[in-house]
Each structure stands twice: as structure tokens, then as C-alpha cells.
C-alpha positions as CSV (number, residue, x, y, z in Angstrom):
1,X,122.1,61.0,88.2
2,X,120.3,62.1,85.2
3,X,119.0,65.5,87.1
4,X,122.2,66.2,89.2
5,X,122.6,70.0,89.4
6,X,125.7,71.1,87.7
7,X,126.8,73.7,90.4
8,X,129.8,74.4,88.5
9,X,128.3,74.6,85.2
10,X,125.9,77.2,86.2
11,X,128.4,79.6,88.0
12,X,130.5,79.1,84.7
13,X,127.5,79.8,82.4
14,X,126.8,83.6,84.4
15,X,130.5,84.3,85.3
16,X,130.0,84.3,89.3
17,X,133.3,84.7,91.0
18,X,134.1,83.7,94.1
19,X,132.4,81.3,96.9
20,X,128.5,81.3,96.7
21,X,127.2,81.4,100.7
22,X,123.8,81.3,101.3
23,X,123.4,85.0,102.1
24,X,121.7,88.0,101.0
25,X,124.9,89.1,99.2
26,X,125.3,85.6,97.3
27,X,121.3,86.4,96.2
28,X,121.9,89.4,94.7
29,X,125.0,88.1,93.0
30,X,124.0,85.6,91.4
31,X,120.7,87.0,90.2
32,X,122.4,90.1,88.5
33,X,124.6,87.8,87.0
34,X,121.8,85.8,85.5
35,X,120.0,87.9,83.6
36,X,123.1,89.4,82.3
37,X,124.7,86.6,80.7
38,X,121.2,84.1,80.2
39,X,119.0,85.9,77.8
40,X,115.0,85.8,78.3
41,X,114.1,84.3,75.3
42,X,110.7,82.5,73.8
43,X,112.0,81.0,70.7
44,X,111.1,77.4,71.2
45,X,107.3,78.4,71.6
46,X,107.6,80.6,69.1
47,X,109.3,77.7,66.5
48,X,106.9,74.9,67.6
49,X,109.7,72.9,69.5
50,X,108.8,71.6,73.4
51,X,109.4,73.1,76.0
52,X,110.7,70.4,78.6
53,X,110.7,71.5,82.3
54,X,112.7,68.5,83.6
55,X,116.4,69.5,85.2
56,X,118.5,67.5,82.6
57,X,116.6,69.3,80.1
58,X,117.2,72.3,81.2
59,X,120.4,72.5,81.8
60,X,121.4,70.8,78.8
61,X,119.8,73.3,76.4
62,X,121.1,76.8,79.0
63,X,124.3,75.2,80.0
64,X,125.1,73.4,77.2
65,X,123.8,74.7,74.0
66,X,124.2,78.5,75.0
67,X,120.3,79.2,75.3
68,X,118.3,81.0,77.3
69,X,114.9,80.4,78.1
70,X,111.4,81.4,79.7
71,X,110.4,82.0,83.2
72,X,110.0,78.1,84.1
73,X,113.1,77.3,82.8
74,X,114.8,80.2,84.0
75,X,113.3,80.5,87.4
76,X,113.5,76.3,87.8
77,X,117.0,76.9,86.9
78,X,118.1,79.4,89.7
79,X,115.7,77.8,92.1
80,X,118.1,74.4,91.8
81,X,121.3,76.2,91.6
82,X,120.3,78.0,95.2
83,X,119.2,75.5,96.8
84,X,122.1,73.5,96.0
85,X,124.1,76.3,97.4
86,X,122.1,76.3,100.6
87,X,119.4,79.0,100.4
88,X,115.4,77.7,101.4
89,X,113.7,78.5,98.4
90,X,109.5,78.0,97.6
91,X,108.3,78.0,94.3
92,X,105.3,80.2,93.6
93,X,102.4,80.9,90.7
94,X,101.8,84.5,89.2
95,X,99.4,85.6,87.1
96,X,101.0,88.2,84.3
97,X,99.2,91.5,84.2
98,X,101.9,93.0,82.0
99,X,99.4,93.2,78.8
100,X,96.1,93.5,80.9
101,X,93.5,95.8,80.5
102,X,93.0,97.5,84.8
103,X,89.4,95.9,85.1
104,X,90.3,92.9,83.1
105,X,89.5,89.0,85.2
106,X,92.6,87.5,86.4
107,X,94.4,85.4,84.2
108,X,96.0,81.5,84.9
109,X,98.7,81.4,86.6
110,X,101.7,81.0,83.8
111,X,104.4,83.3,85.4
112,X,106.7,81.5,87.8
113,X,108.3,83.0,90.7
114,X,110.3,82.0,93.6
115,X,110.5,83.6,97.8
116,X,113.5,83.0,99.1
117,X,114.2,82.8,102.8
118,X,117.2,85.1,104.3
119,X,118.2,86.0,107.7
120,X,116.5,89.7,106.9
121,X,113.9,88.1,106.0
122,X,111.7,86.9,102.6
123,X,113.0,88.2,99.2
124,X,111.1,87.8,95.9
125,X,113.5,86.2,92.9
126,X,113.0,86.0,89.7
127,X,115.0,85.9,86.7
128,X,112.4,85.2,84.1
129,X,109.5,87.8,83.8
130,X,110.6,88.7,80.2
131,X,108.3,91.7,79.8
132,X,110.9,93.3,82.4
133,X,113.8,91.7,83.5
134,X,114.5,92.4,87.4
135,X,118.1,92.4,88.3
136,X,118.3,92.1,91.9
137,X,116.0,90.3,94.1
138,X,113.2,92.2,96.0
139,X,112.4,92.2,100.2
140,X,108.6,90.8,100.2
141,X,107.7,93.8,101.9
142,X,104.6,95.7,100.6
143,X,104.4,99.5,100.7
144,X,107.7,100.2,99.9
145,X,109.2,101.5,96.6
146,X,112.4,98.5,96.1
147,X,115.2,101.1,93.8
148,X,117.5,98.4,91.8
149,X,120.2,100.2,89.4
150,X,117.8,99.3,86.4
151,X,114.1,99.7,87.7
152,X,112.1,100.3,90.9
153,X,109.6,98.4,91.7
154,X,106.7,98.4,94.5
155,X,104.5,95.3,95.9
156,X,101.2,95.8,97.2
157,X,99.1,93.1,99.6
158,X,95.2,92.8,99.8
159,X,93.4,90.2,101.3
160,X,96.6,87.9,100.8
161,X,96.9,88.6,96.7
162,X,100.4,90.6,96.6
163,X,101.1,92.7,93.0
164,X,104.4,93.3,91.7
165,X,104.4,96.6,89.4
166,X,107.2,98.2,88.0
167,X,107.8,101.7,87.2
168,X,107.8,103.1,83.3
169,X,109.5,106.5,83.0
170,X,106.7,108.1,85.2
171,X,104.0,106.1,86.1
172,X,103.4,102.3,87.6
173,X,103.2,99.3,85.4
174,X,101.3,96.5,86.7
175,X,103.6,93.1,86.4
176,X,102.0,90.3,87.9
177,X,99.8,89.0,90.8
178,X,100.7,86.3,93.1
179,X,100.0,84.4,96.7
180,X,102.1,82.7,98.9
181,X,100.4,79.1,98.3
182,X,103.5,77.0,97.4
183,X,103.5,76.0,93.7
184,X,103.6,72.1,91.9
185,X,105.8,70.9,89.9
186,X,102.8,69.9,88.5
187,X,101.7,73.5,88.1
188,X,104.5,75.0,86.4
189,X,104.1,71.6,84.2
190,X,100.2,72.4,83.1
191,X,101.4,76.8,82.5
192,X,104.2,75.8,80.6
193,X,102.0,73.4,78.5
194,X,99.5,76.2,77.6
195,X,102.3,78.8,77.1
196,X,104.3,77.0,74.9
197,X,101.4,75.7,72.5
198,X,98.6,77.2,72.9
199,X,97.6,79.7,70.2
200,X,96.3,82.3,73.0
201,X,99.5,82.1,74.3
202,X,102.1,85.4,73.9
203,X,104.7,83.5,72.5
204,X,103.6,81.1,70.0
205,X,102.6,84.2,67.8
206,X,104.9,86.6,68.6
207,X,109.2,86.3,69.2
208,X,109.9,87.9,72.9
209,X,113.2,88.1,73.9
210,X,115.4,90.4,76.6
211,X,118.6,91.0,78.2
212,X,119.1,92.6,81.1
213,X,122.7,94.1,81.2
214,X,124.1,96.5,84.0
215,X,123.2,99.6,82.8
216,X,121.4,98.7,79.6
217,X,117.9,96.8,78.8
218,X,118.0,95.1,75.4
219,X,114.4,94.0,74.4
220,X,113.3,92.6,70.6
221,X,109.4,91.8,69.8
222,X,109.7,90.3,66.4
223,X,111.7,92.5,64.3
224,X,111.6,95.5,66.4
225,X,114.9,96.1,68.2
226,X,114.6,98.9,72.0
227,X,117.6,99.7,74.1
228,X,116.4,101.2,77.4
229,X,117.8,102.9,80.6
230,X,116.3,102.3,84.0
231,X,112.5,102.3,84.6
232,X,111.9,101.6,80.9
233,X,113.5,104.7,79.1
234,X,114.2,104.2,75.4
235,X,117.4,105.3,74.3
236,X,117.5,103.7,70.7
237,X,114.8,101.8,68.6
238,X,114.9,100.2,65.1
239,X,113.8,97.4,62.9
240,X,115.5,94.5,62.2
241,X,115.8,94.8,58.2
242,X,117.4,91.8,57.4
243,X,118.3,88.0,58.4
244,X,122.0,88.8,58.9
245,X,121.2,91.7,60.9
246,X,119.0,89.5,63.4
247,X,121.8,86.7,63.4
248,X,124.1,89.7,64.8
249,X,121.7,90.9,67.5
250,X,121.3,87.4,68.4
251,X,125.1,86.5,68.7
252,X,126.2,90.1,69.9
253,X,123.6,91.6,72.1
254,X,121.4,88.4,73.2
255,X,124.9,86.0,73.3
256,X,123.1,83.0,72.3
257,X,123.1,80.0,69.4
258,X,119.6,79.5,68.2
259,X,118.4,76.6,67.2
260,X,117.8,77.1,64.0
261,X,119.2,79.5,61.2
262,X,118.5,83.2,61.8
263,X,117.0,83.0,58.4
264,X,114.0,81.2,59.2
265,X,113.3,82.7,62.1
266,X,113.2,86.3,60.7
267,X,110.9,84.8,58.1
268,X,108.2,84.0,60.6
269,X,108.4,87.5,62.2
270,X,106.8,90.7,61.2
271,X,107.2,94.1,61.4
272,X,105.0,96.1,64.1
273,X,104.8,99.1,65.8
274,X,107.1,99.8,69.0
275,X,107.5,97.8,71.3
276,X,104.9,97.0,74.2
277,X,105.5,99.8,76.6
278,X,103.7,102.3,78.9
């Protein structure tokens, strides 16, 4: 079948050793592993090419043609692999708050997210938020400050809306905005439509990409290249001066093919201040 999941493939593509269970362990696993080896990464937006949500699709371009991908690809992707592996999993809608002003309206919902059912309970998972990479899932448990060994995180619950914000250096950073109404297919479809061509949309003007390692955070907006420590500390920051010198961050820190020559994407790109931060 056309939109088999490729167990194997996947557990290959993020070097996961050993026997996935459906467990709290496995979970953690496999989402560190993720964002390690499969890049966030908004180039197809950003070059005018679609975006295609279906399984087959996705797999072929991560799997297959070493890419990585946004959060409907990326979260659709680990969604399938643990569900094949045995885990319950219900996809969700956010709504980003990343780049909001505080008293801003809410935004659509274009962020996908999934809970994920354990014996200690719901976890939150999600391997695509691109404007900071979480590398272990979170308990969906409000109130409480979640410590990973890159970030800490808090959720917050009113009337049924929960908020995920993340902490930068010394203050909180809202993320995103979310219920627990299951999402579409549909959904996720109509978001992905907007956020892939709609000139409003983040990342048909600008190149986004990130890479969440163990104890580094690589993140490039256009030409401007930031390695961070946990809870968004800079540790270096430059500017991509040339075409070759993208085609080596691409290949060495971001590990992926692109689709195109490095050439023409840095010729789209343009040079700005630092990156979005605090």
C-alpha cells in the first residue's frame, strides 16, 4: 500500500536502537532522536514547491531524499511511526503565539501538535514547532515548570485553552495555544495550505530552519546563522556570507540535501538583524 508506514525506515532515518515499546521511555527516545537527526526546515514554502501532507509523500521526501520538514509533516510523521509501534495518539490544532504581540487576537490554528496517551498519564509531543525545537515530550499537566536538558517549559489551562511557553534566558516565551478538541486531517490540510502559500504566511518570505542537537540548538533565519545552549542562550552568531558557506551549514550542521542548489536559495535570502529571540 501506497501509505504503508515504513517502521524500519523511520528508526533508520533518526538512529533509534533497540526495540521501540509503547512506553514512556520509547516516547522520549524516539522524540530526542527526531529532532536530532530530522532538521526543522521551511524550504519548500519558502521556494514555491507543495507541501503534500499525504504519508507516501512524506516519507518519501524525509526518508528518502534526506529532508526535513514543517510541523505537519514532522508531527504527521511521528504521529504514524507511534502509532504503528503501539502508542494512542490524538492529533491536535495550536495556534502559534511565538511572534505575537501579548494583547494581539488569536491567530488560525497552523501549528500541529499531538497528546499522547501513557500509563502515567497524557504527554504533549511534538517534533515540529520550529521557532523552538522541544526534545523530549511534556506531561499535560498545567502548573508545573517541565526541565528537558535543552529548555523548560511550563503549560497553563483556562477555561479549557492550554498555553505552551518556553523559557528564554530569564523570562517566559509564549509558544502556542491549544484545546483538546481532536484535529482533521482535514484541518492540518486547510493550515498547511495557507502556510505554505500564502504571502502572510512566515515562511513563504522568510527561510526558517532548526536543529535541535543534545546539547546544542542550531537555528538559521535567512542568512543569519545562532548556536544556543538551553533556554535560548546564544553562544555564537554570524551571517552566512556566501553560497558555499550555506551549502556547508546545510550539509554539516542541518544534515540535509536541498532541493535545489545552495546557490539559488542564498540568492532569495537577505541579510537581517539577529535572529527572532526574547
Amino acid at each position: 500500500m501506497a501509505d504503508a508506514f515504513r517502521l524500519s525506515d523511520y528508526l533508520a532515518r533518526i538512529g533509534f536502537q533497540g526495540t521501540p515499546r509503547a512506553d514512556l521511555e520509547t516516547l522520549r527516545a524516539i522524540h530526542a532522536a527526531h529532532v536530532d537527526a530530522i532538521p526543522f526546515e521551511g524550504l519548500d514554502p519558502y521556494l514555491g514547491r507543495e507541501v503534500r501532507l499525504d504519508l507516501a509523500s512524506v516519507q518519501e521526501k524525509i526518508l528518502d531524499r534526506r529532508r526535513g520538514g514543517y510541523c505537519f509533516e514532522q508531527n504527521g510523521l511521528l504521529r504514524a511511526a507511534l502509532e504503528e509501534i503501539g502508542f494512542a495518539v490524538t492529533g491536535l490544532a495550536a495556534r502559534v503565539r511565538w511572534m505575537a504581540l501579548p494583547d494581539s487576537p488569536l491567530g488560525p490554528r497552523t501549528h500541529m501538535v499531538l497528546r499522547v496517551e501513557l500509563a502515567q498519564g497524557p504527554f504533549l509531543a511534538d517534533v515540529g514547532f520550529g521557532a523552538c525545537l522541544i526534545d523530549r515530550p511534556i506531561p499535560l499537566v498545567p502548573g508545573v515548570e517541565q526541565r528537558t536538558d535543552m529548555g523548560t517549559f511550563r503549560l497553563t489551562e483556562a477555561a479549557g485553552l492550554f498555553a505552551l511557553s518556553a523559557r528564554q534566558r530569564t523570562s517566559w516565551r509564549p509558544a502556542y495555544v491549544f484545546t483538546l478538541e481532536p484535529a482533521q486531517q482535514s484541518d492540518y490540510e486547510l493550515g498547511n495550505y495557507f502556510t505554505a502559500t500564502s504571502p502572510r504566511a512566515l515562511f513563504t518570505g522568510t527561510l526558517v530552519m532548526e536543529r535541535l542537537a543534545r546539547d546544542r540548538r542550531y537555528r538559521l533565519i535567512d542568512r543569519r546563522f545562532v548556536t544556543e545552549i538551553r533556554d535560548g542562550e546564544p553562544v555564537a552568531e554570524r551571517e552566512l556570507a556566501s553560497a558555499g558557506e550555506l551549502a556547508q551549514v546545510l550539509e554539516e550542521v542541518f544534515r540535509i540535501t536541498a532541493p535545489v542548489p545552495a546557490a539559488q536559495i542564498f540568492a532569495r535570502t537577505q541579510a537581517r538583524g539577529p535572529a527572532p529571540g526574547p
